[in-house]
MDTraj code that builds the backbone (N, CA, C; nanometers):
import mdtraj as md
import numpy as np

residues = "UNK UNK UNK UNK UNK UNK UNK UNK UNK UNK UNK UNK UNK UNK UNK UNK UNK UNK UNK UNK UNK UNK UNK UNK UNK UNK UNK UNK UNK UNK UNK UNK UNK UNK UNK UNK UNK UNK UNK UNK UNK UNK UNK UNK UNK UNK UNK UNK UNK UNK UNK UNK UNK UNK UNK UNK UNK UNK UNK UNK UNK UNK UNK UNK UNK UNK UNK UNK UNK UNK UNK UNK UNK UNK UNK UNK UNK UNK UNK UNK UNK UNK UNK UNK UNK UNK UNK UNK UNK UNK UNK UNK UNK UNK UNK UNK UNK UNK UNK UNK UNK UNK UNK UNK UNK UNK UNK UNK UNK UNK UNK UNK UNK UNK UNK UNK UNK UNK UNK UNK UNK UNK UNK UNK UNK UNK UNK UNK UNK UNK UNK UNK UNK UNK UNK UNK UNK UNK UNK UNK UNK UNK UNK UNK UNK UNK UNK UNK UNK UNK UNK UNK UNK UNK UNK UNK UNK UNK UNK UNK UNK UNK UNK UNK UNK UNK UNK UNK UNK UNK UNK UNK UNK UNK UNK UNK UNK UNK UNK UNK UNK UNK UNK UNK UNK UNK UNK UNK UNK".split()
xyz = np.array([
    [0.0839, -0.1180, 0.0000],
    [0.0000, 0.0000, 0.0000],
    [0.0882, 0.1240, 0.0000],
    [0.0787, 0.2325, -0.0614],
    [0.1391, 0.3635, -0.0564],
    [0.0268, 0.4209, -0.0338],
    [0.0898, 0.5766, -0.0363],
    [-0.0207, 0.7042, 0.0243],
    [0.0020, 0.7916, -0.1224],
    [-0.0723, 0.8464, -0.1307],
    [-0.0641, 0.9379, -0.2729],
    [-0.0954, 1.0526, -0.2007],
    [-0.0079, 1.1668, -0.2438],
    [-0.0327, 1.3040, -0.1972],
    [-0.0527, 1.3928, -0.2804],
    [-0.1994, 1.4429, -0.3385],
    [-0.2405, 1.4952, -0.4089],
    [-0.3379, 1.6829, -0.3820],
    [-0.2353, 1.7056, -0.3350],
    [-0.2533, 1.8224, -0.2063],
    [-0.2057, 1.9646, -0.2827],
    [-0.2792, 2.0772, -0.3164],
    [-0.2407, 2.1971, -0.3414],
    [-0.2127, 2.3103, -0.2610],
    [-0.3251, 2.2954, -0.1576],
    [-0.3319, 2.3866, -0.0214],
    [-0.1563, 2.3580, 0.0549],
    [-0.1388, 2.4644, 0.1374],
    [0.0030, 2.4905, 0.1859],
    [0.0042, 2.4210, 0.3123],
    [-0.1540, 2.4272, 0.3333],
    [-0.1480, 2.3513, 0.4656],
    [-0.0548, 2.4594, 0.6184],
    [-0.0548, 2.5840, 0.6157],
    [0.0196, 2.6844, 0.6731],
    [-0.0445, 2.7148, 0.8303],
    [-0.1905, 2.6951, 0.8341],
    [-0.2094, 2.7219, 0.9494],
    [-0.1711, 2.5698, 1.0626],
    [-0.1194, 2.4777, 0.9936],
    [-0.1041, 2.3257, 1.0782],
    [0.0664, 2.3188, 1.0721],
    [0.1298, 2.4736, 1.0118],
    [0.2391, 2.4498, 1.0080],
    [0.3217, 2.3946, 0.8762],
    [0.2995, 2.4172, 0.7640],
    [0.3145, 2.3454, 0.6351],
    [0.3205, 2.2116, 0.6163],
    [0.3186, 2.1660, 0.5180],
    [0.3428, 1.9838, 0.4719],
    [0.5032, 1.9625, 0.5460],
    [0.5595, 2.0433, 0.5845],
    [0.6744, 2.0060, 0.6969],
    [0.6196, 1.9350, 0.7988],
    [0.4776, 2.0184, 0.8602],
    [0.3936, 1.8815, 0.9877],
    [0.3537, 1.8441, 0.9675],
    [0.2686, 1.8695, 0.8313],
    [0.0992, 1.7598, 0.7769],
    [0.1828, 1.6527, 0.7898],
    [0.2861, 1.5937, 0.7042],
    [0.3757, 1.4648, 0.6417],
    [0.3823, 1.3877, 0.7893],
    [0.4481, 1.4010, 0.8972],
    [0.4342, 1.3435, 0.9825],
    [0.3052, 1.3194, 1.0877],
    [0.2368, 1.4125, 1.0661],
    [0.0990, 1.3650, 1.1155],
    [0.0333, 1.2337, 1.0170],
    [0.0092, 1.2923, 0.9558],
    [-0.0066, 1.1933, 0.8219],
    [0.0252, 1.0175, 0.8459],
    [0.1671, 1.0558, 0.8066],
    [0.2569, 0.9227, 0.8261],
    [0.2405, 0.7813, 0.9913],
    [0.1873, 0.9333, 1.0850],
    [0.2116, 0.8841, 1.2626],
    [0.0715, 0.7953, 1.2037],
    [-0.0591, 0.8368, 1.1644],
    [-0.1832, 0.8167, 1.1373],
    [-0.1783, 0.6843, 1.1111],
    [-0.1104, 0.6501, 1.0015],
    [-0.0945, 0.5418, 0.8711],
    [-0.0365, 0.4571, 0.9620],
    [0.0786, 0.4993, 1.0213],
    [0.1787, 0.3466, 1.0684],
    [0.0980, 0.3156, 1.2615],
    [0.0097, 0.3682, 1.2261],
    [-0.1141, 0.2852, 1.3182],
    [-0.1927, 0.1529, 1.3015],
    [-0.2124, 0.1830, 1.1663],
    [-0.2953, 0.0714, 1.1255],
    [-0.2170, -0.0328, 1.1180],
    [-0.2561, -0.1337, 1.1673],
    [-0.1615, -0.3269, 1.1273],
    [-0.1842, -0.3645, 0.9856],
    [-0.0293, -0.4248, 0.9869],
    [0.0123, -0.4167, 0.8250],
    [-0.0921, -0.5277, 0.7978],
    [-0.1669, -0.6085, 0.8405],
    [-0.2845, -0.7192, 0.8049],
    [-0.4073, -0.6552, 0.7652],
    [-0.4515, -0.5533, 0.8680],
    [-0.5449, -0.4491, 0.8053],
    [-0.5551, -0.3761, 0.7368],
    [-0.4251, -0.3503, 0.6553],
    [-0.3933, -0.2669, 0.4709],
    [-0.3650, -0.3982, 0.3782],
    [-0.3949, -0.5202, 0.4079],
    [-0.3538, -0.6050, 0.3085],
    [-0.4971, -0.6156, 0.2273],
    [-0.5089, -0.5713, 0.1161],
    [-0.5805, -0.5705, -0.0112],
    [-0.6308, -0.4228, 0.0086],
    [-0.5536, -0.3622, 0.0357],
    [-0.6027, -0.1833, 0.0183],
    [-0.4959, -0.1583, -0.0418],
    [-0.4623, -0.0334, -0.1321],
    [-0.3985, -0.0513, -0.2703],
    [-0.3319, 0.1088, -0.2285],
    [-0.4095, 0.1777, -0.1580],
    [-0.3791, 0.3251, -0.1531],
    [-0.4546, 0.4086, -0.0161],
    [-0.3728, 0.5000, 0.0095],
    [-0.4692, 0.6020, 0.0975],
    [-0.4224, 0.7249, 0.0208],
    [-0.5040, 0.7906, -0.0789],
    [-0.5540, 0.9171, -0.1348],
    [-0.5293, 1.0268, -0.0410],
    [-0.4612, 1.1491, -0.1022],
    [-0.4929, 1.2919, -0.0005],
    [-0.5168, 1.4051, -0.0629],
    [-0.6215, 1.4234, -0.0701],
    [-0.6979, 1.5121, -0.1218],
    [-0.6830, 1.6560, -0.0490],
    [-0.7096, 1.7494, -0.1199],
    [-0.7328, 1.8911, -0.0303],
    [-0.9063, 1.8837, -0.0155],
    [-0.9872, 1.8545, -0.1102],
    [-1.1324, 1.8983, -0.0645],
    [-1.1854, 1.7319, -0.1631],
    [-1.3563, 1.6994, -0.0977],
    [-1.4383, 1.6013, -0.1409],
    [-1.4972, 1.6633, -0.2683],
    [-1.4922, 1.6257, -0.3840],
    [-1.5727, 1.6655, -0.4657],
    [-1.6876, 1.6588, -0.4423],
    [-1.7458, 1.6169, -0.3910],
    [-1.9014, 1.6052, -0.3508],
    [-1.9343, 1.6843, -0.2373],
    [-1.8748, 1.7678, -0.1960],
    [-1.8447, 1.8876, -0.0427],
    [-1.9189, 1.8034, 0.0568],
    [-1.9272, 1.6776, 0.0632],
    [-1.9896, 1.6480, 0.1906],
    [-1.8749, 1.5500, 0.3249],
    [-1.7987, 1.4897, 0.2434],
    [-1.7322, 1.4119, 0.3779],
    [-1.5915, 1.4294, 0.3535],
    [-1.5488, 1.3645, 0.5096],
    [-1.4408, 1.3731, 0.5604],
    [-1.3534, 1.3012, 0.5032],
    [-1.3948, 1.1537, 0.4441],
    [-1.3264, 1.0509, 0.3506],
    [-1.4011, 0.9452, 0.3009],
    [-1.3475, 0.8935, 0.1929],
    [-1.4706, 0.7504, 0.1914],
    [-1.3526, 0.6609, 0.1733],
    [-1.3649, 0.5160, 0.1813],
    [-1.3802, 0.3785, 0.1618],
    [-1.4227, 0.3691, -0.0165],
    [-1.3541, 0.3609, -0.1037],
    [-1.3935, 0.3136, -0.2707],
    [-1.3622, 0.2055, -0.3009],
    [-1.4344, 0.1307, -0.3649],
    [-1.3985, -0.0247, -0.4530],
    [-1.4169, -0.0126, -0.5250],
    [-1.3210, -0.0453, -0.6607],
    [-1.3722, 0.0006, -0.7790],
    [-1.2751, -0.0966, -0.8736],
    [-1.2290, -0.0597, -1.0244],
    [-1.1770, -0.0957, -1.1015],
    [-1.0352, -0.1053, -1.0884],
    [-0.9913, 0.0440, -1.0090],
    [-0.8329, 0.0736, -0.9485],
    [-0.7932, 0.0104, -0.8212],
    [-0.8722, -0.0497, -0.7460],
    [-0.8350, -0.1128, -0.6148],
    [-0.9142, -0.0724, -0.5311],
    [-0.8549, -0.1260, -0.4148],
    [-0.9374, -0.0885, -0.2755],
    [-0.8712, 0.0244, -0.2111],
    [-0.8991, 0.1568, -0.1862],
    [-0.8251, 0.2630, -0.1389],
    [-0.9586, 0.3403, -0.0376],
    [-0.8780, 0.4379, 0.0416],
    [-0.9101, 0.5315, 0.1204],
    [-0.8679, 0.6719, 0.0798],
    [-0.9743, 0.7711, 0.0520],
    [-0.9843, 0.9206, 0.0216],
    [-0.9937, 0.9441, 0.1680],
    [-0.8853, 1.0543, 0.1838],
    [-0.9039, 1.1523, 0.2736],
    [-0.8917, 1.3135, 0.2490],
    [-0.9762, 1.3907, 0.2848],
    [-1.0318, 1.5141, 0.2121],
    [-0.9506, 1.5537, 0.3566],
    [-0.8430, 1.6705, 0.3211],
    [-0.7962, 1.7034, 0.3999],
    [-0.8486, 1.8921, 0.4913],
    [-0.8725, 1.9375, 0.3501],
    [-0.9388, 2.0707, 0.4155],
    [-1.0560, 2.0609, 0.4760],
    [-1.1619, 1.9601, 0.4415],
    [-1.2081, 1.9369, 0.5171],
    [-1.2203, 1.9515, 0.6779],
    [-1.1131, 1.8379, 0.7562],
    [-1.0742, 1.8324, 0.8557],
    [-1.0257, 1.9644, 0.9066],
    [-0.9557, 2.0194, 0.8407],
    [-0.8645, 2.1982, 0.8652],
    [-0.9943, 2.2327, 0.9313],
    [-1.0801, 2.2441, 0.8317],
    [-1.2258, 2.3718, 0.8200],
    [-1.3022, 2.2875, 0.9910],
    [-1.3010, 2.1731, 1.0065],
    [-1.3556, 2.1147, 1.1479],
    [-1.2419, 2.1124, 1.2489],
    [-1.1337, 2.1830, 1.2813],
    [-1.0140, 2.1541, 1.3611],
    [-0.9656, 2.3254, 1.3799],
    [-1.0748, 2.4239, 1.3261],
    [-1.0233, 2.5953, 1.3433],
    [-0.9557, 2.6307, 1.5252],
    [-0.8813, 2.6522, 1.5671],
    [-0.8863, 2.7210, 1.6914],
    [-0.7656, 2.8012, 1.6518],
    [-0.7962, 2.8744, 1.7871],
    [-0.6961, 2.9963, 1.7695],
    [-0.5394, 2.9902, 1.8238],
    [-0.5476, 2.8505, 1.8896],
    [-0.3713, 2.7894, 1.8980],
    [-0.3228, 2.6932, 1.7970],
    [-0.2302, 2.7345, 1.7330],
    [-0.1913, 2.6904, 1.6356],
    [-0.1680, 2.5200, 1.7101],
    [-0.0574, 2.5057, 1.8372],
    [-0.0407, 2.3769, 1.8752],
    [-0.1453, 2.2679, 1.8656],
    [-0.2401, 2.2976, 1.9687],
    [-0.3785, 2.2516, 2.0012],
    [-0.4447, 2.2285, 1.8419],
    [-0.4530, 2.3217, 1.7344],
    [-0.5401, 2.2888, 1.5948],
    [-0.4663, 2.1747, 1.5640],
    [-0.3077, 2.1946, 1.5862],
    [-0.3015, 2.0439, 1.4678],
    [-0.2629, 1.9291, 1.5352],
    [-0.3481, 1.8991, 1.6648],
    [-0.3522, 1.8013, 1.7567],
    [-0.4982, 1.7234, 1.7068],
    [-0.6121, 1.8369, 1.7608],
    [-0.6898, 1.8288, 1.6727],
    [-0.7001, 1.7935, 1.5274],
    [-0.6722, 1.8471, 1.3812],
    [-0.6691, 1.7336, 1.3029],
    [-0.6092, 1.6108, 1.2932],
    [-0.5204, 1.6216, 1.4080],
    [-0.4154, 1.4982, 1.3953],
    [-0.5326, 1.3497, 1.4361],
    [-0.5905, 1.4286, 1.5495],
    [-0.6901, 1.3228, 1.5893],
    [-0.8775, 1.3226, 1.4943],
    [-0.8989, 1.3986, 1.4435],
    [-0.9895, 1.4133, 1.2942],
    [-0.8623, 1.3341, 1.2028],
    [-0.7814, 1.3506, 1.1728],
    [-0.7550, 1.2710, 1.0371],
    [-0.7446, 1.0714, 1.1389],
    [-0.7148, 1.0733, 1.1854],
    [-0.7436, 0.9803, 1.2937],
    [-0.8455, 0.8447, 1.2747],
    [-0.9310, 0.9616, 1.3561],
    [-1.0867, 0.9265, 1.3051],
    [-1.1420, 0.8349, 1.1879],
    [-1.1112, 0.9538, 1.0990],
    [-1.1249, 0.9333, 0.9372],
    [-1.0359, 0.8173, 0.8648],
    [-0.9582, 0.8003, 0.8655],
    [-0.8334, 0.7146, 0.8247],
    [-0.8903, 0.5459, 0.9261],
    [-0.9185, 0.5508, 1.0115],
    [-0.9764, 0.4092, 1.0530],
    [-1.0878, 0.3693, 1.0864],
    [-1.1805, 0.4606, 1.0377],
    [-1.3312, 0.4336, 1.0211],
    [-1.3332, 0.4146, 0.8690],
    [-1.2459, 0.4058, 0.7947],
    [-1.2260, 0.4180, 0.6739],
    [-1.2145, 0.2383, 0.6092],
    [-1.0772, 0.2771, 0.6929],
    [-0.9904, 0.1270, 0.7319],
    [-1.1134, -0.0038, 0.7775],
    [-1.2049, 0.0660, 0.9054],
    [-1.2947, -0.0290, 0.9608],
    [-1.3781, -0.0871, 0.8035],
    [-1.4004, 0.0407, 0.7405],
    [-1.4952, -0.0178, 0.6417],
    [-1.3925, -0.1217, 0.5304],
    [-1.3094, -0.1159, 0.5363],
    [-1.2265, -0.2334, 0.4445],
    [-1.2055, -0.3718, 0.5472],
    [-1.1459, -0.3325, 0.6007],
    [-1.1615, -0.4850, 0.7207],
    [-1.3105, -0.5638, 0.7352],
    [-1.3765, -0.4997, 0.7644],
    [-1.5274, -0.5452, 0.7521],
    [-1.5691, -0.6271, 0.6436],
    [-1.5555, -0.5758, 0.5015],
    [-1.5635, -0.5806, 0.3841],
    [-1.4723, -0.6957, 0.3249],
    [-1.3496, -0.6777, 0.3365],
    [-1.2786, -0.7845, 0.2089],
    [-1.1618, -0.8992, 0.3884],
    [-1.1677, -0.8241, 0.5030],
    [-1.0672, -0.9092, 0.5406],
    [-1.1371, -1.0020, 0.5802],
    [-1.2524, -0.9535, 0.7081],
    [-1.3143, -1.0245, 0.8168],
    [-1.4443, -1.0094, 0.7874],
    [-1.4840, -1.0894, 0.6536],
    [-1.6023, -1.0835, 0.5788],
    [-1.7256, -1.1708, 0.6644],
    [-1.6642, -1.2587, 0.8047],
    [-1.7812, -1.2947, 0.8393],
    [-1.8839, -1.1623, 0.9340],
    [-1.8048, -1.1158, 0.9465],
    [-1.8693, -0.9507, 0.9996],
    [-1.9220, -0.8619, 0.9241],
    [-1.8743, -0.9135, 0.7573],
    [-1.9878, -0.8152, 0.6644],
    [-2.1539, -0.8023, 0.6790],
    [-2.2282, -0.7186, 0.6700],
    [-2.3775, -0.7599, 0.6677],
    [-2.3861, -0.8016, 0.5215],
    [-2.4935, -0.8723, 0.5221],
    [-2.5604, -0.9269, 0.3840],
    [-2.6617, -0.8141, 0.3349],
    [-2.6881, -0.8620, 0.2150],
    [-2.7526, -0.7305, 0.1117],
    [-2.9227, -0.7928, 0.1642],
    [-2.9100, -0.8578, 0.2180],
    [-3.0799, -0.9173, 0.2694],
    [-3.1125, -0.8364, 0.3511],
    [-3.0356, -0.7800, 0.4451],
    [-3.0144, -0.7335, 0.5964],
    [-3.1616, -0.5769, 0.5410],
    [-3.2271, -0.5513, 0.6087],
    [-3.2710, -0.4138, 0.5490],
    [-3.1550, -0.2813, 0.6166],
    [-3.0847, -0.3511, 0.7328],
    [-3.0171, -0.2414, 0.7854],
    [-2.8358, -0.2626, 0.7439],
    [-2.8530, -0.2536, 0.6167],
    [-2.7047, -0.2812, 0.5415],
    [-2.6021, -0.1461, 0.5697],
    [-2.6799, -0.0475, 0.5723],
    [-2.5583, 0.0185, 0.5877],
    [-2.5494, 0.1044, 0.7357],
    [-2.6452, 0.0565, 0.8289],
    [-2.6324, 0.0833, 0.9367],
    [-2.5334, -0.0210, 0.9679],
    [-2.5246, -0.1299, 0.9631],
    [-2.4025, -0.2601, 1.0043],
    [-2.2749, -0.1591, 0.9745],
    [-2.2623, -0.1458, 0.8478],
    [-2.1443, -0.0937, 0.8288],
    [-2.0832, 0.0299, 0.8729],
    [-2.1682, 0.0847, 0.9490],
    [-2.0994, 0.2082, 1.0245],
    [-2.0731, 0.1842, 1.1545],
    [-2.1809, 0.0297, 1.1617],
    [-2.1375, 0.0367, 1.3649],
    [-2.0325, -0.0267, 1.3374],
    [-1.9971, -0.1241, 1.2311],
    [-1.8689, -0.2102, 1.2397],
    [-1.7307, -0.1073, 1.2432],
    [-1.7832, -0.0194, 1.1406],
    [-1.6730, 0.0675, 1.1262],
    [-1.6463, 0.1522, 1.2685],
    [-1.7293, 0.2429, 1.3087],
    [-1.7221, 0.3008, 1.4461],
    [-1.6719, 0.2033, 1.5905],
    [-1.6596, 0.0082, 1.5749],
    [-1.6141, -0.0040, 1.6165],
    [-1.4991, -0.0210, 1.6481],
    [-1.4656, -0.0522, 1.4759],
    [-1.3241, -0.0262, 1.4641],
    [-1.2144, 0.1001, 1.5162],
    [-1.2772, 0.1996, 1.4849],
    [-1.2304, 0.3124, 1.5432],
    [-1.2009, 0.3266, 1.7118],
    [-1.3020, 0.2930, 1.7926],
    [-1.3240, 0.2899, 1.9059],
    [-1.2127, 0.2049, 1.9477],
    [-1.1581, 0.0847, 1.8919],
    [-1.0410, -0.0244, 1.9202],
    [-0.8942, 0.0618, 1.8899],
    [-0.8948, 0.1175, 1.7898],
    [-0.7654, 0.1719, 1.7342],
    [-0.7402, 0.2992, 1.7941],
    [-0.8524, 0.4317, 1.8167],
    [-0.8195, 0.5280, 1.8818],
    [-0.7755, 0.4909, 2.0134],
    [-0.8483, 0.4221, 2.0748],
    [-0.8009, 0.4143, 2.1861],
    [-0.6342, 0.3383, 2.2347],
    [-0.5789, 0.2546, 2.1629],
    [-0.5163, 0.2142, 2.1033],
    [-0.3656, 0.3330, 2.1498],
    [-0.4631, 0.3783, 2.0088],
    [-0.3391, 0.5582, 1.9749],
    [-0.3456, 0.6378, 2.0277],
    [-0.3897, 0.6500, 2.1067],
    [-0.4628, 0.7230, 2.2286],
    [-0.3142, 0.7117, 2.2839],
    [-0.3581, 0.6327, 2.3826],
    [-0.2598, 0.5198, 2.4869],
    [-0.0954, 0.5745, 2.4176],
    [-0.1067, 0.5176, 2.3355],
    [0.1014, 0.4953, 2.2632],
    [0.1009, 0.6366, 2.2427],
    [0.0213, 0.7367, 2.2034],
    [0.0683, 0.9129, 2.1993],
    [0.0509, 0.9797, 2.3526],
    [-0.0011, 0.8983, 2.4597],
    [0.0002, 1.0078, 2.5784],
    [0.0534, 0.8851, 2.6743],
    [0.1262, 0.7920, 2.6646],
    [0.1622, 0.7384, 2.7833],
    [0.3072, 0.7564, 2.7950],
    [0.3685, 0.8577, 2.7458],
    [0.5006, 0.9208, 2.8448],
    [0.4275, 0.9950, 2.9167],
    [0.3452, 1.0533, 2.9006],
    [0.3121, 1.1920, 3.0111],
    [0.2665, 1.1542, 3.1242],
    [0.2146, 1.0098, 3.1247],
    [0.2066, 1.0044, 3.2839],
    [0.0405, 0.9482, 3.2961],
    [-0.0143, 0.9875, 3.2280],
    [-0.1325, 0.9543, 3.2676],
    [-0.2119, 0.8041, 3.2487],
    [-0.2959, 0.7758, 3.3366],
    [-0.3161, 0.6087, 3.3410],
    [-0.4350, 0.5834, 3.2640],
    [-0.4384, 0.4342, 3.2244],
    [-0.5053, 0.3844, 3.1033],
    [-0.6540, 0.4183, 3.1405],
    [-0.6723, 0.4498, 3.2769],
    [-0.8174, 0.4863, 3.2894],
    [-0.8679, 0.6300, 3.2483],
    [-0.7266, 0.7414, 3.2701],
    [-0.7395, 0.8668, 3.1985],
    [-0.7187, 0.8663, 3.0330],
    [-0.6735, 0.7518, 3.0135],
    [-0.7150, 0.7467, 2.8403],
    [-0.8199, 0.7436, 2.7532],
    [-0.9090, 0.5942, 2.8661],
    [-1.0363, 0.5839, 2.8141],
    [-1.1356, 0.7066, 2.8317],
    [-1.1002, 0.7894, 2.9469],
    [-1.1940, 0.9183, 2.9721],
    [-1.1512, 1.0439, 2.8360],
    [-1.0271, 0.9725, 2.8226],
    [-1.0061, 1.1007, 2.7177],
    [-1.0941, 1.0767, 2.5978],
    [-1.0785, 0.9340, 2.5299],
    [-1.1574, 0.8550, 2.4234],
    [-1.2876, 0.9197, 2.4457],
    [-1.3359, 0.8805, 2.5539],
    [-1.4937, 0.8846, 2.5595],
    [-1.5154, 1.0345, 2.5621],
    [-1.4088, 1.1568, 2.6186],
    [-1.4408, 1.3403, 2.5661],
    [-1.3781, 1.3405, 2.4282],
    [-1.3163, 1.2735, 2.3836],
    [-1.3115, 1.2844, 2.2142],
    [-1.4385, 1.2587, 2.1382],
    [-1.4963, 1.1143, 2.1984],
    [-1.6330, 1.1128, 2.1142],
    [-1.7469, 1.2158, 2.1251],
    [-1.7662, 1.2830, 2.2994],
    [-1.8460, 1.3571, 2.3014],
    [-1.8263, 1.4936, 2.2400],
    [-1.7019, 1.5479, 2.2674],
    [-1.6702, 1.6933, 2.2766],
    [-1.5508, 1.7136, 2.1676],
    [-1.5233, 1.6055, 2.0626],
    [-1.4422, 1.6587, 1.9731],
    [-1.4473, 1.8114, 1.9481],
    [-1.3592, 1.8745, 1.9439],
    [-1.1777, 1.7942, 1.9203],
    [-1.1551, 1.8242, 2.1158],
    [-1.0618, 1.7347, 2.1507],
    [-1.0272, 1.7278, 2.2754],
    [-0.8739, 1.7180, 2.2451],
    [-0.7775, 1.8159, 2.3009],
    [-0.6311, 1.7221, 2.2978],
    [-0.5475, 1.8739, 2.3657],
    [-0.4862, 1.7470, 2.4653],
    [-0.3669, 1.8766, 2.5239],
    [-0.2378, 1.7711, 2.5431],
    [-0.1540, 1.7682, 2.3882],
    [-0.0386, 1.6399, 2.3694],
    [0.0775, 1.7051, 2.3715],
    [0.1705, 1.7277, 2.3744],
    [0.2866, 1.7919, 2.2990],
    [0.3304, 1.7557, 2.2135],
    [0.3834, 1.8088, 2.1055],
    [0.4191, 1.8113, 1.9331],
    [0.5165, 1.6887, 1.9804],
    [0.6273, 1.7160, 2.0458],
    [0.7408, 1.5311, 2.0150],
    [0.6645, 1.4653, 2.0351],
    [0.5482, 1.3760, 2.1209],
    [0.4600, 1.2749, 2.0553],
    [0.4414, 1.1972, 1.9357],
    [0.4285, 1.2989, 1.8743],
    [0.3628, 1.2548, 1.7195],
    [0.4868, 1.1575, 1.6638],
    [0.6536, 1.2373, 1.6450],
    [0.7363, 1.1443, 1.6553],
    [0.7734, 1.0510, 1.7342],
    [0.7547, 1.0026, 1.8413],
    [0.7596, 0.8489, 1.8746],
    [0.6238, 0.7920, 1.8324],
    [0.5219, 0.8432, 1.8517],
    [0.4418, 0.7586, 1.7780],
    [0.4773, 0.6362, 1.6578],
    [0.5224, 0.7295, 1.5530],
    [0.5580, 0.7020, 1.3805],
    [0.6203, 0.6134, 1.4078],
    [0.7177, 0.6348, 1.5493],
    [0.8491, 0.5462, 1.5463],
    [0.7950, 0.4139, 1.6122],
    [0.7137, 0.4027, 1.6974],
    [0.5950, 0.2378, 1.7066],
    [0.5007, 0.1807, 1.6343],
    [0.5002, 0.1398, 1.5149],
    [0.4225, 0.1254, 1.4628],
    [0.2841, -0.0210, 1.5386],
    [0.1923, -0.0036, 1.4565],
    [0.0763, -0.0481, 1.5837],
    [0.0682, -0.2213, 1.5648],
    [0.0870, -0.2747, 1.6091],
    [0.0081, -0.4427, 1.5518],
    [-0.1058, -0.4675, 1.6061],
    [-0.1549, -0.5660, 1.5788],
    [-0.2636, -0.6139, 1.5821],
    [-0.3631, -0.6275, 1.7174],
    [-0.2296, -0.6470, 1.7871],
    [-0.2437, -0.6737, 1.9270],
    [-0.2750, -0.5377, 2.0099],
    [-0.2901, -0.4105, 1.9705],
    [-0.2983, -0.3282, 2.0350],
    [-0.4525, -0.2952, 2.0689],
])
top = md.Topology()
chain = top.add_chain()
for i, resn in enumerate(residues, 1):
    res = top.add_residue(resn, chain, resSeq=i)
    for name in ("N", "CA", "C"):
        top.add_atom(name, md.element.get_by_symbol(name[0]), res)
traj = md.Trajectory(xyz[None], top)
């Protein structure tokens, strides 16, 4: 799998593609290399042609890949500290990138968890599968980006659970992001 970076915006208020690239990258080498096996690409877009989402999940003729619409996330991650904003998309591109992921795992790995086209609630399955996926992996990345600082796995899950309510939530410091990149996640996490 590679990442395609198809990006015009400067990306200046997150600090240029000098920080996007490693946010980016910390994101990606989260996912277990078993859970990108038959995904072909993760796409990076500046905006959705369709102005409505954050990323999709495509199957098509070119492979199995993940779009991620990056201004998007910018335009949902505004604050007025530069640090804190690109903590915030760090954890929006996050999000997006393994609810993405959930919907390919679901789909082509761990197909006994696919719903069937009988189901009338076909694509409700596929968002709780996906949202659970997320819920496993953030928390996950959660954990490996804030456990130098001290805080215990029970202040993680509280953080998880004010991320879901009160996105964006995050008070990390920028070296984080690099050890992150530098653990990449297995399966087991």
């Amino acid at each position: 799998m590679h990442t395609e970076w198809l990006l015009d915006e400067r990306y200046e208020a997150l600090g240029g593609m000098d920080a996007l690239e490693p946010m980016v990258k910390a994101v990606i080498a989260h996912v277990p290399l078993d859970h990108q096996r038959g995904l072909s690409r993760i796409v990076l877009l500046d905006y959705d042609p369709r102005g409505r989402n954050l990323g999709v999940y495509q199957r098509d003729h070119t492979g199995n890949r993940v779009e991620l619409y990056l201004m998007s996330h910018l335009r949902d991650s505004q604050l007025t500290h530069p640090e804190i904003q690109r903590w915030v998309f760090l954890l929006h591109i996050a999000h997006t990138l393994f609810h993405e992921v959930g919907h390919h795992v679901t789909l082509t790995i761990n197909k006994r968890m696919a719903p069937s086209k009988g189901r009338p609630s076909v694509t409700d399955a596929k968002e709780k599968w996906a949202e659970q996926y997320v819920a496993k992996r953030m928390t996950s990345f959660l954990k490996q980006l804030i456990a130098p600082t001290g805080l215990a796995h029970g202040d993680v899950l509280r953080l998880e659970s004010a991320r879901r309510c009160l996105l964006p939530v995050a008070r990390i410091t920028e070296p984080l992001a690099v050890q992150a990149a530098a653990h990449p996640a297995t399966d087991d996490d």
